[in-house]
Every structure is written in structure tokens, then in C-alpha cells.
C-alpha positions, 0 to 999 in steps of 0.5 A, a space after each residue: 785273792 790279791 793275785 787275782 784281783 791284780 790280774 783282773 785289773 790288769 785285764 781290765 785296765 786296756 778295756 777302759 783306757 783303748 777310747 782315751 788313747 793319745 793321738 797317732 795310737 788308735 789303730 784303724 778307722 772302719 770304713 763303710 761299704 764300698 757301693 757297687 752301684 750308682 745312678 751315673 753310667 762308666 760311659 758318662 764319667 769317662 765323658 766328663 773326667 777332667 783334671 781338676 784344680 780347684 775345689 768347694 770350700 767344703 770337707 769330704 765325709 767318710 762315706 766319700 773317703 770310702 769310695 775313693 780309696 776302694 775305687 784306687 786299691 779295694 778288694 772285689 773279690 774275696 776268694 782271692 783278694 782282686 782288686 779294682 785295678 789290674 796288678 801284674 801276677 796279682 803281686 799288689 805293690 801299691 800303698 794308698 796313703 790319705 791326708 785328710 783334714 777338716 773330716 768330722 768323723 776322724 782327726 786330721 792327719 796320715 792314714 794308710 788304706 787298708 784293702 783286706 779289712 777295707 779300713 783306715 790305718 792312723 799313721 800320723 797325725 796332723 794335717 801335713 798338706 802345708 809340709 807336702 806342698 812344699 815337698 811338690 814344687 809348691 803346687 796349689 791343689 793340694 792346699 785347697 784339696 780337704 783331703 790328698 791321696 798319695 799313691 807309692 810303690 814297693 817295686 820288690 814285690 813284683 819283681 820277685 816274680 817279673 825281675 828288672 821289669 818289675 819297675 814299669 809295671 808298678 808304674 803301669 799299676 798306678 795309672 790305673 789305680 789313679 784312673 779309677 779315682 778319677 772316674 769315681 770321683 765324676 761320679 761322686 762331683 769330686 775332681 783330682 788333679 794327678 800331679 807327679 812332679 815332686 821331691 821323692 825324698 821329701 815326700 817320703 820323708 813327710 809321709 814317713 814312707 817304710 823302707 822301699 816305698 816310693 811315691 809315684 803319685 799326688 791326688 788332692 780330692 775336694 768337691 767340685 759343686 758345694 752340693 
């Protein structure tokens, strides 16, 4: 009877501490769906995509979080896991990593994209703008934008199938994804600005990049109107 009691409470015991978890331990955050339809034309965001460097004094929500990181690497089609932009033999070697601050519903700090489960993974907590600043030549966009994108490359995947040309096509790969955060975010009165001039190693080290993970490029996301 008292091994049982004490397997029972062992069992029950992550039931009930798995909501007080210490900062940095709670796995993911869901997101919601992805909208696949809205009220503004592809022609007009292209019309209207501008870089962007200054922002609203206001914080994005979830929702908007949600669009802009499927709008970068998001699943469209289950069968086969193919995203929104073009990757090279669907090889995928990009990361999407968020810095958001100032969020409501989730506590600041580093959360990695999750394109399968369409979720966020809490890596580090913190808000972390101030040390990526100072690791891009100090440029101002990303003090003001509430939250950052940061988009890196595993070149190794893709070269397993494309050798010493795997390099561009990363690169190529994250262009596209930035380019369909831009154009999601006209939709959305949400402006970016890319920014790719930046210390690889400090940025990697801020982000806590894994190992053969480089950062290719920064997109601070904020409101364009305070609507």
C-alpha cells in the first residue's frame, strides 16, 4: 500500500508543478492558426512594401506573432511539409528566431519557431534587444521594434544534397522568407526593416545560436499606425 502511494505521488507531482515552472523551462507556447485570407490584395503589399525603421509605441499581440513567423517558414502543406517559401530540394535549413518584449500573453525573452507544430519554443528569457543592438552596429530599429526576427541558416542540411553550392542557396532561401514578412506585414500596418550588417559571432552568441547555425539576417517588427 505505501509503494503505491508513492508511485502515485510521483505521478502526480509534475501534474501539479508543469504551471509554476521557473523561467526558460516552459517548452512551447501554441500559436493560432495562420489566416489564409485577408482583406488587402498581394498586388497592393507589393505596391506598399517599404523598409521601415521607425515603430508605434505599442507591443504586437499573438495573433500578429502568429502571421509573421508562418508568413517566414510556416507549413502550407501537411502531406509534405512545404512551406511558405521556396527551399532548395525542400532540404528547410532555416531557423526563425523571435525576441519579443512587452507581449501580454507570453514573458519576454528568445523563442524559436516551431514550423511543424506551428508553436513557439521558449529558449531564453529576457528581453535581449539591448545585447543584439550592440552585436548589429548599434542600429536603432531594433531598440524600438517590440519584437525582432532573426533568421539563421544550417547550411549542412542543404549541402547534403547540393555540396559546395549549398551556401547560396541558403542565402537565396532567406530572402525569400524575409520577403514574405514584409509583404505580410503591409497587410498586417506592420513595417520591417532587413538589416544584415552585424557581428556573427556576437549575435550568435546572444541568441545562443546551436552549433552550425549562422545568423543571416535581423527584422525588428513593430506597428506602423497605433491602430
Amino acid at each position: 500500500m505505501y509503494r503505491w502511494l508513492v508511485a502515485m505521488l510521483m505521478m502526480w507531482a509534475p501534474l501539479q508543478t508543469q504551471g509554476d515552472m521557473e523561467p526558460g523551462t516552459n517548452p512551447a507556447v501554441d500559436l493560432p492558426e495562420p489566416r489564409l485570407a485577408g482583406t488587402v490584395s498581394i498586388e497592393q503589399t507589393l505596391a506598399e512594401r517599404r523598409s521601415v525603421r521607425s515603430f508605434a509605441p505599442a507591443a504586437l499581440d499573438l495573433d500578429q506573432v502568429s502571421q509573421l513567423a508562418w508568413a517566414a517558414q510556416g507549413v502550407t502543406r501537411r502531406a509534405d511539409g512545404f512551406r511558405t517559401a521556396p527551399s532548395a530540394g525542400a532540404t528547410y535549413p532555416l531557423e526563425i528566431d523571435l525576441l519579443v518584449s512587452g507581449m501580454a500573453e507570453i514573458p519576454d525573452g528568445v523563442y524559436r519557431y516551431d514550423p511543424g507544430r506551428h508553436r513557439l519554443e521558449h529558449r531564453i528569457t529576457g528581453d535581449l534587444r539591448r545585447a543584439l543592438h550592440d552585436a548589429a552596429l548599434r542600429q536603432s530599429p531594433i531598440l524600438a521594434a517590440p519584437v525582432v526576427m532573426v533568421i539563421s541558416g544550417q547550411v549542412s542540411r542543404t549541402a547534403r544534397r547540393y555540396g559546395a553550392r549549398a551556401t547560396r542557396y541558403v542565402f537565396m532561401e532567406a530572402g525569400h522568407a524575409a520577403q514574405n514578412v514584409y509583404l505580410q506585414g503591409v497587410a498586417l500596418d506592420i513595417g520591417t526593416v532587413v538589416i544584415g550588417a552585424f557581428h556573427d559571432r556576437e549575435v550568435t552568441a546572444v541568441l545562443e545560436l546551436r552549433e552550425g547555425e549562422q545568423p543571416l539576417y535581423i527584422l525588428p517588427l513593430g506597428r506602423t499606425t497605433d491602430r
